[in-house]
N, C-alpha and C positions, 0 to 999 in steps of 0.2 A: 600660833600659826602666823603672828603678824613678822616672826625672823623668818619664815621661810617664804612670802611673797616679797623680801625686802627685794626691789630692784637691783641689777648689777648694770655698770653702765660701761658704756663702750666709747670712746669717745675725746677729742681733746679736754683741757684741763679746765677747769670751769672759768677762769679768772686769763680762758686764750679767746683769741677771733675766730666768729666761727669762719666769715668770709675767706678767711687766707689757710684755713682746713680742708678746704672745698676746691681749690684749686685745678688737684689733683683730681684726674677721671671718678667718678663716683661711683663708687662700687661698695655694697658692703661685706666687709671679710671678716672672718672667724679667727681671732688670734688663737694660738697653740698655745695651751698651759702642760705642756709634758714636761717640761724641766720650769718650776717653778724658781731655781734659783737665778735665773736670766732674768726676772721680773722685777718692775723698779718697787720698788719697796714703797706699799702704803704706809699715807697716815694716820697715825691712830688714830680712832676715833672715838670722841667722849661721850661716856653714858653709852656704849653700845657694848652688851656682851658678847663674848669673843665666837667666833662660829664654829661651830662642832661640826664634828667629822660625820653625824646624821645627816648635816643638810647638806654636804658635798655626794654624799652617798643617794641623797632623793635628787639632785641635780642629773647625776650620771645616770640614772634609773628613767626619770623624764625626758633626758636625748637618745639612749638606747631604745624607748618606745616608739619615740620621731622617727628615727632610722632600721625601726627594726622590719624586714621582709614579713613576719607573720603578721603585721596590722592589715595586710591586702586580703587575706584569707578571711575576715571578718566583714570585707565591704567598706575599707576606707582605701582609699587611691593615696599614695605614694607621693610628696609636697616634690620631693626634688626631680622625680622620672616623669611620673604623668600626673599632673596637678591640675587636671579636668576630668570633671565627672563626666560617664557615658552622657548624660542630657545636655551637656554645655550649660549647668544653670548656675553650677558654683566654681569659685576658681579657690582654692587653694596656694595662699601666698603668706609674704611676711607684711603683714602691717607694720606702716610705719606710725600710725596715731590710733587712738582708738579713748573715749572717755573715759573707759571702766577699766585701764589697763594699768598696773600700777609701777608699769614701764614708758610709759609716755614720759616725753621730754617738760622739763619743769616750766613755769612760766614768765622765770626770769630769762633774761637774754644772757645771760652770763654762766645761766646752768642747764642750756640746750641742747641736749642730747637724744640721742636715739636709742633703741632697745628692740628686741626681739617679744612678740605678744608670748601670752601663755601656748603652751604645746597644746592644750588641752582642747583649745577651743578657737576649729578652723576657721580663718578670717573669707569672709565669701566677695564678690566684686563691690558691693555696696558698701562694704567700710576698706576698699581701698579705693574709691573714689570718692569716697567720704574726707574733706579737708579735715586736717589735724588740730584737734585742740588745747587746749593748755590745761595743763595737771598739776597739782601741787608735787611741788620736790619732795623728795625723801630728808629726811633730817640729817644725813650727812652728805659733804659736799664733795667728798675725796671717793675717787674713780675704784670702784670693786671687780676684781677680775673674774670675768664670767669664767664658771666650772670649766674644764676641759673635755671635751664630744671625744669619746670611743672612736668612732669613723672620722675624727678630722681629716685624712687623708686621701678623700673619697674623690671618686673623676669626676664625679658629677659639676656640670656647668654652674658657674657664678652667674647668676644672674644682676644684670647692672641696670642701677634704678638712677634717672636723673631728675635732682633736686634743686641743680642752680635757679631754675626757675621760679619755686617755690619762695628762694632764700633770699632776704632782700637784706634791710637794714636792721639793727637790734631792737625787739619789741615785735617784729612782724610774724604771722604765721606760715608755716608753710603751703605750698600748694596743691593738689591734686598730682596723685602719680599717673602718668596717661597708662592706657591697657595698649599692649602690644597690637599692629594694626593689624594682623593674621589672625587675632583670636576675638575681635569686633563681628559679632552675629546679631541675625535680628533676635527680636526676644521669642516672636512667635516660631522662629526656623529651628530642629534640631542641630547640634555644631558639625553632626556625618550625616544628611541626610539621604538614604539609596537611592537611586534612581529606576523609577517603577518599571517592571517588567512588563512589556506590551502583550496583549491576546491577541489571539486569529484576526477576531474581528476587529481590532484596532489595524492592525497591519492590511488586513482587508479594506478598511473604508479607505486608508489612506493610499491604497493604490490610484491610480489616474483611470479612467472608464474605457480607453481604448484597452489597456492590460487586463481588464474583468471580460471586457468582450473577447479578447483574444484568449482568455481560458476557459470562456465559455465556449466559446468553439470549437474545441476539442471534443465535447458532450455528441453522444449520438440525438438525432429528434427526441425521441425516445426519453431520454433522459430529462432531456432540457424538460419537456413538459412536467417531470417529477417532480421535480426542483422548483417548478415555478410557485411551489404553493409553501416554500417555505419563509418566506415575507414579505413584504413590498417591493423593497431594493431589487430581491430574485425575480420576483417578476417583471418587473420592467426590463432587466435585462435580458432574462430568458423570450421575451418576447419584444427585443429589438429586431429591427430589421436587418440587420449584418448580420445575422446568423442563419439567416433564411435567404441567403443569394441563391442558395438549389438546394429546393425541400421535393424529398422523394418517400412517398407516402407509403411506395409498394411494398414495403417489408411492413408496416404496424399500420395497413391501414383497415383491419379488422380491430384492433385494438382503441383506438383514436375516435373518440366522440364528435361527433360533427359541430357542438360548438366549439369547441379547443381547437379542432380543425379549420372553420369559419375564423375563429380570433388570429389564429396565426397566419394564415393568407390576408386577410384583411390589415392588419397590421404590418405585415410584411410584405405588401403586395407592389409598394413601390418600389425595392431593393430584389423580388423574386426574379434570376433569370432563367432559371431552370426548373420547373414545374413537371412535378408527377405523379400525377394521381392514378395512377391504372388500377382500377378496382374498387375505389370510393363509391360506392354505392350507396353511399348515405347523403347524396349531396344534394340528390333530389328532393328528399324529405324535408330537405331545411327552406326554412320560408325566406329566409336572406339571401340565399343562393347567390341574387342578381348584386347585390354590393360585393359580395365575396368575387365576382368574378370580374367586376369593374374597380377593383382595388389594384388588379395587375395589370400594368401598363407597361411593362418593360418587356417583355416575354421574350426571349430568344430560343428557347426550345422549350414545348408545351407535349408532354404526353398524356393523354385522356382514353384511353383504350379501357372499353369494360366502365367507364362510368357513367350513371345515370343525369348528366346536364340535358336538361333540354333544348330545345331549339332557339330559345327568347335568349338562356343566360350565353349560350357557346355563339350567339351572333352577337351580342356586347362584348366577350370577350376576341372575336377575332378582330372587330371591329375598334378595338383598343391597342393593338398590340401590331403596327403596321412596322414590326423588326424582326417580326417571326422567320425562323430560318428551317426548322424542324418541328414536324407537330404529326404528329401519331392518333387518327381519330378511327381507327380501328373499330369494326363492331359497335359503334355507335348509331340508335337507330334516330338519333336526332339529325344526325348530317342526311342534307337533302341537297340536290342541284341547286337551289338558291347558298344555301353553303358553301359551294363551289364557286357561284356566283360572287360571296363578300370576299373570299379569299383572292380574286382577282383582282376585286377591287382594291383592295384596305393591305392584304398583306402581300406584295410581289417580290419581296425578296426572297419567298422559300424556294429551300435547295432540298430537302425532302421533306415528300409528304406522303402516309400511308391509307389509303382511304379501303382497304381489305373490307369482305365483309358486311360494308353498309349496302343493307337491304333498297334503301330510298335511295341510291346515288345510280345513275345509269353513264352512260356513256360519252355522253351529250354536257353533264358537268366536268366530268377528265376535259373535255374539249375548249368547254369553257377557263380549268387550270392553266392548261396549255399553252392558248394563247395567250394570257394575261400574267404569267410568272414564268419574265425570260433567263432565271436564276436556277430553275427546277432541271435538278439532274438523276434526281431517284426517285421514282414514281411506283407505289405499291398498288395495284388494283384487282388483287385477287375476287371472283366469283362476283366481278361485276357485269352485267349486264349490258346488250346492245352494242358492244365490239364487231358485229357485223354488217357496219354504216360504212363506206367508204369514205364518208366525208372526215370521217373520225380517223381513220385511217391513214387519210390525205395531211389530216394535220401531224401526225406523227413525223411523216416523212419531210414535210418541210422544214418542222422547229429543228429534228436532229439534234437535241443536245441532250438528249437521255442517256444516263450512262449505266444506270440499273433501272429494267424494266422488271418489276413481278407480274405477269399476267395470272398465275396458276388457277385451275377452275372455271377460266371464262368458257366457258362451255358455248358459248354465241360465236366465239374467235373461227374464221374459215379461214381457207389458203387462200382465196383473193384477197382478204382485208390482211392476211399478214404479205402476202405479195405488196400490195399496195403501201404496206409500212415502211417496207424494205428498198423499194423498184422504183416506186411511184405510179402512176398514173401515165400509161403507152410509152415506156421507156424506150431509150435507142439503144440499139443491139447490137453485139459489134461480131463482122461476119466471122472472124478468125476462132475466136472461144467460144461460141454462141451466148453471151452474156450478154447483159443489161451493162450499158455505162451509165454508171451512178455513181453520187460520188460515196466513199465509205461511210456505214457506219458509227457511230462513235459505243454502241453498247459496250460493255465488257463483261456484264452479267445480265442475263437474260435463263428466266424461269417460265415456262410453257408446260409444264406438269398438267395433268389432268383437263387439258383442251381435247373433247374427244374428239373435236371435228377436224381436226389438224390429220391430215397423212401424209406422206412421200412427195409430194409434189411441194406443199406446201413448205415444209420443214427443210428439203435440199433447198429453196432459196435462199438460206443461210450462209449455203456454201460462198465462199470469197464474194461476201458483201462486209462481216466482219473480223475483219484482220487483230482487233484489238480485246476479241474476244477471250476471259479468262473462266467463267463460269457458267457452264450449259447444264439446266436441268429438263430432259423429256422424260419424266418418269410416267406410266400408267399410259403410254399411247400404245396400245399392241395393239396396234396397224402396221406401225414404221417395221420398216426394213433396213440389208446392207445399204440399198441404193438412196437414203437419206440422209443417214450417216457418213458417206464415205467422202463428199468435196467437202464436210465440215473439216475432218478431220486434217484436208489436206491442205485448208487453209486457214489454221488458227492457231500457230506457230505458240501462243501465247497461254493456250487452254492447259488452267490448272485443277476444275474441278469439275465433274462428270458424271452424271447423276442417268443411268442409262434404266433403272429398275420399272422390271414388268413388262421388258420388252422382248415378249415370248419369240418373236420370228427372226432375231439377231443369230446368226451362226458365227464358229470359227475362225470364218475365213477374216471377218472384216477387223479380228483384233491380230491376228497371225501375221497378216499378209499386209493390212492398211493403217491402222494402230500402233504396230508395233515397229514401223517405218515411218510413223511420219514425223515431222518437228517439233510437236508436243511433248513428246517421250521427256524432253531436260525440261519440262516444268511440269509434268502429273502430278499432284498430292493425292487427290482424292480420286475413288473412282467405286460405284456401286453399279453393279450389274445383278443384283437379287433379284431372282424368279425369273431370270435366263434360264429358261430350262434346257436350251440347247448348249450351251457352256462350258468347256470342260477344261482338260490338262493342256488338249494341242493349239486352243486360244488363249491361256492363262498363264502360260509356262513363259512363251515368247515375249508378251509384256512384262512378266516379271522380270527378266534379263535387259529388257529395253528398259524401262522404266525402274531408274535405281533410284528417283527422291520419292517415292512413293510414300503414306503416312500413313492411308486408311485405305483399306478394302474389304465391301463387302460382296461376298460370295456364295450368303445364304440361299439354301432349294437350288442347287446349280449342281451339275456334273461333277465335279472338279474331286479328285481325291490326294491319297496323302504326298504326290509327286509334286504336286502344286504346293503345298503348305514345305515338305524340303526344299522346294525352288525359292520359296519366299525364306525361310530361314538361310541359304546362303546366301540371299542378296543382301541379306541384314548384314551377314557375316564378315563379307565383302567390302560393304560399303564405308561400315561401323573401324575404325581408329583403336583398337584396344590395348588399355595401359597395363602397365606394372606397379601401379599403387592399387596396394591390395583393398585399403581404407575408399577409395572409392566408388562410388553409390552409381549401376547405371540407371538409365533413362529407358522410357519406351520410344522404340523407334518407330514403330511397324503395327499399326491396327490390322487384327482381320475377323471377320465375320462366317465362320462356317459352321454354321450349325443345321441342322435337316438337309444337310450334306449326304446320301447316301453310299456316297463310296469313302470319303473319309472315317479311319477308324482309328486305333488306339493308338496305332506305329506311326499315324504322323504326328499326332498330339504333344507323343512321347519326345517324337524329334525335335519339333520347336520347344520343348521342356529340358532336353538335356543342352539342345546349344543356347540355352539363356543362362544356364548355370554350366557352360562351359568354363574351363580352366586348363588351359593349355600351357607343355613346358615352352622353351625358347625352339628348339629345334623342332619340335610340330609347329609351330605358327612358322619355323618360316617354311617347314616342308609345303603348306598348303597356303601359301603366299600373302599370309593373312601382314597386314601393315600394324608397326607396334611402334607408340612413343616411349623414349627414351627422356622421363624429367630426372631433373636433376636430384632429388628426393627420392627416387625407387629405393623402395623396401623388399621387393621377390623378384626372385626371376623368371617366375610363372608372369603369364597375361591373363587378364579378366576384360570381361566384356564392357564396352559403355554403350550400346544400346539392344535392346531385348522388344520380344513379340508379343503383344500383351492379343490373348487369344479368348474369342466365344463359339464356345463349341456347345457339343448335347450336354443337354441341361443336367445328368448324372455326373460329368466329369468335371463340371466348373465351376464348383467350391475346390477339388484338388488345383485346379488349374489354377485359381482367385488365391490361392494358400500358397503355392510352391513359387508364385510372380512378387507376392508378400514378402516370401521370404528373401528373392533373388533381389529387390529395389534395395531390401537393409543393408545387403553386402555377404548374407550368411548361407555360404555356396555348398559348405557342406550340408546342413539340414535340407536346403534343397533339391540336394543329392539325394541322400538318404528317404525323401520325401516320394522322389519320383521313383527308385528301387520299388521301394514297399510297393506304392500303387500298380507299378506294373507286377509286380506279384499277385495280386490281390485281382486283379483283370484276367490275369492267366486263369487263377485257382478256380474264379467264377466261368472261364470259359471251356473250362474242361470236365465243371459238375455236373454238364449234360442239361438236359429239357423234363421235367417233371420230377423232379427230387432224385434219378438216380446220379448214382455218383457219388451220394455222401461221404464215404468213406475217404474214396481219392484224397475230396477238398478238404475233409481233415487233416490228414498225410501232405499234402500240399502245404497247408496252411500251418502246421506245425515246422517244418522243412522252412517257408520263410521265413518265422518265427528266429529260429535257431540260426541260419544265415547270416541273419542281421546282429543277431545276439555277439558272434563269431567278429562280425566286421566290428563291432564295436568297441571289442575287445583288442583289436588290430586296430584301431587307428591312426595310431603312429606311424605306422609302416607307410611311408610312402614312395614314390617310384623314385624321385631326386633326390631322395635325403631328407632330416629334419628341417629345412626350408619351410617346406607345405606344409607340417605336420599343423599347422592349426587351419589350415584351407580345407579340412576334412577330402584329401584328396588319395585318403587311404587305398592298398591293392585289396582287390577282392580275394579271399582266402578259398583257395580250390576246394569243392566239395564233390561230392557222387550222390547224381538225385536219378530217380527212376524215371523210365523213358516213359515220354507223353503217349506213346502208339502201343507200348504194351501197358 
């Protein structure tokens, strides 16, 4: 074995310079032995037997293992392609020295050459930073041509190792081969280390606190307190004050425990501008109560309606809160005239305040409001007491800057103290109109409902005192008459909503003849006259013609029958713009209320049911003047409605009526259709089975007859009057039949 480790050397001649070999770029290269006879002819060498074609054949064997592709399938890496391990721990290269290599350069300077280490055994970074040492020469001195490599012709990169450095003068040893600077890693780093993939909660911490509060915001109350129990970080945020600028309890405030409740106000009571607690009924119970309500000092709108604070914690907090603008203390029996009292003091900038309700407040505290908040222009004082003092009265008319008064319930309320609201105290008269000169009003909503003391006298001072009136409610005064109603009507050019209900002694004439002339007509929306029982078609008809922005009417226990409800279906009809896009969806234009209606019956129901699921061709709409847009998208040349009658009638009829308006809001006109056929069948069959079960037979024979009708059209629905146009608007022709007559 010692001829086959003999070294082969590569290299100038032993007895040449190494310095003037080195000249040249330092590179080591692989000579070609393919044509051996190019090669300079060694010298013999003595005492060495001659080399067998065994050890050229284990040369060739040992480079084809170097280079061969299946040593990677076993877990070694490739010296010439990738000659680093996955861990960056070994590098795979050629040594240039090594002690135990029996290719190391001899330690003469005269026989200093190079060699390639054993194949067998990969050199790692530490013996090529390991300085080269000196080795005994081999015992001949004449240069042995290394075997020739299978793949000598391979692309693989030359790698160039520089040695001038190393090489000085003869006798010295070489130097350290530096490592490439790209493949210098620490020892503790892998040589690819990944770059860790962030969680939630990393990308969460690292957001900034204003972005956690801004997505906290989005949370309902509700929520937030859920969430606050899921750690520290959550809680502090869930119970930051920027998220409680308007905390409105009304929706969970059954739900919400009064300490969670106490921590979030208290916490939040510097930032709370909009506070609502209506219904908190557990605020009383809590023994903190008075911190919780001296935590809010900002308060710009305070609602408290329905909650139990007392009179000690609601006078600290009105008494904190001197920017209050609106405040709602409804039904609270803790508000007293001293309450009325702080609020004049501490908070004068409010513009409404509702004080409905409160049993402990009389008249005498409004008076005190009054003068003391020159801000206040909507004043709630239903079912309050002592409105029959003139002095109180007096102050009404001086401040004048009410612009909503709720009175409803004052039951104390008389026509001199409303005289005296309105007139003043011995006003001047002017001989020409018999009027008071005063100067106008400013109300525009004024509610008087249920003052029973109020009659005719009182109520006509209304007449042309307020011009800028838009909301009149007298409902439940059946004393009043036409002669109350009728200067209102003549001078309130501006009155949109009209609440006339229970006022039993109103006739005909004063909507016919005074209503239905005068300059309110282009602003009516709203208008109740329920339990008019004198009321009928020849009052109801003419307003509906006059009054085309109409929205709501109700006409419950009144006269009125099905002439009236077709008068209102063609004002719809009239007024309403209907398109030629079949896709879409109309609107309700038109409220009405007729039910305990005794003269309305099925045929007007029916009527406001067929012109909601109306569909007219081109030539009907314009025979009956009906106005149709033309967009630029029309899909038919039918017209469909955009606004419909949403109807309350007898309580038998209006789950069909609630289903057939259903169906007409989707767009789907034939089922609608089809809906309201049937039901009028179904009204007929039941109105002709007679009283005490006879008849039975007819309404079976009826009821089969519609049965088979329908069956018939169903079958026909294609058939339409224009063509396949309609055919999916379900606007199929009725298919003639022979039914037996109702009289025989």
């Amino acid at each position: 074995m010692a001829d086959v480790t003999t070294p082969t050397v590569i290299g100038p001649a032993a007895d040449g310079d190494l310095t003037q070999d080195f000249q040249q770029p330092d590179t080591i290269v692989e000579e070609q032995h393919h044509n051996h006879s190019q090669q300079p002819a060694a010298a013999p060498l003595e005492n060495v037997p001659p080399k067998s074609r065994n050890r050229r054949r284990l040369f060739r064997g040992l480079s084809r293992m170097s280079s061969s592709s299946s040593l990677a399938q076993t877990g070694r890496a490739r010296s010439a392609s990738t000659p680093y391990s996955p861990t960056g721990a070994s590098l795979s290269c050629i040594a240039l020295s090594s002690s135990s290599s029996p290719f190391a350069p001899s330690s003469s300077a005269n026989n200093s050459t190079f060699a390639f280490p054993p194949l067998s055994s990969p050199t790692t970074i530490d013996s090529v930073t390991r300085p080269l040492s000196p080795s005994p020469s081999p015992p001949s001195t004449a240069t042995t041509p290394f075997p020739p490599f299978p793949h000598s012709q391979s692309t693989n990169a030359i790698r160039k190792v520089d040695l001038s450095a190393g090489i000085g003068s003869a006798g010295t040893t070489l130097g350290k081969v530096p490592m490439p600077h790209d493949m210098v890693r620490s020892a503790s780093l892998p040589l690819f280390s990944p770059r860790p993939k962030k969680t939630f909660y990393q990308l969460w911490n690292n957001l900034p606190r204003e972005i956690k509060v801004q997505v906290f915001r989005l949370l309902l109350p509700k929520d937030l307190i859920r969430i606050s129990r899921v750690n520290k970080q959550f809680h502090k945020l869930c119970y930051d004050g920027q998220l409680w600028t308007t905390f409105d309890a009304s929706e969970f405030y059954q739900d919400i425990p009064v300490e969670s409740l106490s921590k979030i106000i208290t916490a939040a009571g510097p930032f709370v501008k909009d506070l609502n607690l209506r219904g908190c009924i557990q605020i009383d119970k809590f023994q903190d109560a008075l911190l919780m309500a001296s935590a809010c000092a900002n308060l710009v709108n305070a609602t408290l309606e329905g909650c139990l604070i007392d009179f000690r914690n609601l006078d600290n907090l009105l008494k904190r809160n001197n920017r209050l603008a609106h405040i709602n203390l409804a039904g609270l029996s803790s508000v007293k005239n001293d309450s009325c009292l702080t609020l004049a003091q501490h908070c004068n900038q409010i513009e409404v305040l509702n004080l409905s309700w409160c049993k402990h407040v009389t008249a005498e505290g409004v008076q005190t409001v009054l003068e003391g908040c020159p801000k206040l222009r909507d004043l709630r004082v239903g079912e309050i007491r002592g409105f029959d003092r003139i002095s109180v009265a007096k102050t009404f008319f001086e401040t004048n800057r009410l612009e909503r008064l709720d009175m409803s319930g004052c039951t104390d309320l008389t026509d001199e103290a409303l005289g005296v609201m309105l007139h003043g105290v011995d006003p001047q008269i002017d001989l020409l109109t018999d009027r008071p000169i005063v100067p106008p009003r400013r109300l525009r909503h004024l509610d008087l409902s249920r003052c029973s003391r109020l009659t005719d006298h009182g109520v006509a001072k209304l007449g042309y005192c307020v011009p800028d009136l838009e909301g009149l409610s007298l409902g439940n005064l059946t004393t009043l008459t036409d002669a109350a109603l009728q200067p209102i009507f003549e001078s309130t050019p501006k009155l949109a909503y009209l609440d006339l209900e229970d006022l039993v002694e109103l006739t005909n004439t004063l909507f016919s003849t005074t209503l239905a002339k005068s300059k309110c007509v282009e602003t009516l929306t709203h208008m109740s006259i329920s339990y008019c029982e004198d009321i009928g078609d020849v009052g109801m008809i003419p307003v509906l013609r006059a009054c085309t922005k109409l929205r709501s009417v109700e006409m419950d226990n009144t006269r009125i029958s099905d002439l009236t409800l077709a008068e209102a279906a063609g004002m719809v009809r009239a007024r309403a713009v209907r398109t030629r896009i079949h896709k879409h969806r109309p609107s309700i234009g038109l409220s009405l209320t007729v039910y305990d209606c005794p003269n309305v019956t099925r045929t007007g129901v029916r009527e406001i049911l067929s012109r909601n699921a109306e569909v007219l061709s081109p030539q009907k709409a314009s025979q009956n003047g009906v106005s149709i847009t033309t967009p630029n998208n029309a899909v038919s040349a039918y017209t469909f409605p955009t606004e419909i009658i949403a109807l309350k009638c007898f309580y038998g009829w209006q789950m069909t009526v609630d289903e057939h308006n259903k169906r007409v809001l989707k767009g789907d006109f034939a089922a609608a259709h089809r809906l309201e056929r049937k039901w009028s069948d179904f009204i007929q069959a039941n109105e002709e089975a007679g009283v005490g079960g006879r008849g039975s037979r007819r309404r079976r024979r009826r009821a089969r007859e519609a049965q088979q009708a329908h069956v018939d059209e169903e079958a026909a629905g294609g058939d339409v009057e224009a063509g396949a146009g309609a055919t999916g608007m379900g606007i199929g022709r009725r298919r003639a039949r022979t039914t037996a007559c109702a009289i025989m």
